[in-house]
Each structure stands twice: as structure tokens, then as C-alpha cells.
N, C-alpha and C positions, 0 to 999 in steps of 0.2 A: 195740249192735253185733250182727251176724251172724253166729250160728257156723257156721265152715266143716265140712264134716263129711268125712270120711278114714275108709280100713277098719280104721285105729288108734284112730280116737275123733276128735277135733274141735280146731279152736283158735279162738279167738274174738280180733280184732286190738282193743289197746284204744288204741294211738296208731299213727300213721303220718305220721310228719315228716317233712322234708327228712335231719336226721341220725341218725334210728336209725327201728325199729317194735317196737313191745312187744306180745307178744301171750300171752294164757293159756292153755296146752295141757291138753289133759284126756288120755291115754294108757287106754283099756279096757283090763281085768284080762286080760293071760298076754302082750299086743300089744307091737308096738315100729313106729315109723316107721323106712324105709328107712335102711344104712347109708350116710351121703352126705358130699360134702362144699361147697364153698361156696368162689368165685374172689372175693368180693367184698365179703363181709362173716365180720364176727365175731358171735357168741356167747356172750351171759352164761345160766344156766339158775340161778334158784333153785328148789329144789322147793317147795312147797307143804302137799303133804298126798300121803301113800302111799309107796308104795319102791317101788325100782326098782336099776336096773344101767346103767350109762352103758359103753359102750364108746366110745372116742377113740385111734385111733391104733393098735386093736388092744389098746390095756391099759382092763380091765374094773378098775371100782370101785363100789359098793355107793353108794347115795344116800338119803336120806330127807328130811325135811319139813325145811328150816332149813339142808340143804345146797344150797352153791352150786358151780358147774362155770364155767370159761373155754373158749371152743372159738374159738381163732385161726380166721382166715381158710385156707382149703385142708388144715384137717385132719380126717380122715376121721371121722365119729364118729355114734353112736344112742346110743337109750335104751330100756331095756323096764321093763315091769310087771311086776317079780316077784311081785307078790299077784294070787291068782286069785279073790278077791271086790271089793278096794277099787279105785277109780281111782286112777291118780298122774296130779298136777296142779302144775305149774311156770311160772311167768313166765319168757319167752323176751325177752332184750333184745338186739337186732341192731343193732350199728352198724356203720358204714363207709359204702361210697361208694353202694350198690344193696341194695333189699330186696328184687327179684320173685322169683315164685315158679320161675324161668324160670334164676335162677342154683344150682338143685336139679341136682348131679351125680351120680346114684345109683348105687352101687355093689352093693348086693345090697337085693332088695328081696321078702318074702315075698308079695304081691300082685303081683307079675307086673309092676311098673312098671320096674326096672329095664335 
């Protein structure tokens, strides 16, 4: 598969089914993707490798390799790289009724996208 590439680093999609898409995020050191939230689908994050900070809902918590995150449908939430050499890297599993990129409601976004 294709990695997408983003001014936060990349995701590469490893399924895309009828009922969910599972995709590998890769987050570049200090980055965070836009605060956003999502009308149509939910949200499993496990991380992988590096640390980071998950903000949802406004309540921040610290994450690292082995931790996993639930992010309901319509709740607002990021994640950053708190390490300024290593990548944080997560499986992203989205299910519910819609995966496009198109149901992205961004609420603050350091690139200008918001």
C-alpha cells in the first residue's frame, strides 16, 4: 500500500472494508494532526512505538507503545509527538457507517487546514 504523506508525517491504509479501515499512522517528532472530530465513525488508536499526548474532549493523557485510546463518534480529539527525535506510530481502526477523508471536521489546525 501507499503512504499518504500529511505536514504531520504519513498514514499508510492497511484495510478498507465495507465495516471499518485500519490504517498505520506515523506522527514526525514535536507534530500533531489537526484537532478534529468525526460524524460517522469511531476510533480505536493503539500505539505502537514512541509517546505522545492524546487530547479528547479537551482532557489530555500521556500514551505510549502498548497503549490503546477509544475515540467515539463526534468526539473532538488529537494526538502529538512529545518526543523531539523519535516517530510515534499507532494503528488507527475506524469503524462505523463511513470512512472518507471528507467526514474530517477540523477544529484547530496548525497548517492552516482548519
Amino acid at each position: 500500500m501507499e503512504c499518504e504523506k500529511r505536514p504531520w508525517g504519513t498514514y499508510e491504509v492497511l484495510l478498507d472494508a465495507e465495516d471499518c479501515k485500519i490504517k498505520r499512522i506515523t506522527i514526525k517528532p514535536g507534530q500533531k494532526p489537526s484537532y478534529q472530530y468525526h460524524h460517522k465513525r469511531n476510533e480505536h488508536w493503539v500505539v505502537i512505538s514512541g509517546m505522545g499526548e492524546t487530547k479528547i474532549n479537551d482532557v489530555t493523557s500521556d500514551v505510549s507503545a502498548g497503549i490503546s485510546v477509544f475515540i467515539p463518534a463526534l468526539s473532538k480529539h488529537t494526538i502529538r509527538n512529545t518526543n523531539e527525535t523519535e516517530n510515534l506510530v499507532f494503528i488507527e481502526i475506524q469503524t462505523g457507517k463511513y470512512f472518507g477523508e471528507d467526514d474530517i471536521v477540523r477544529l484547530e489546525d496548525d497548517y492552516g487546514r482548519a
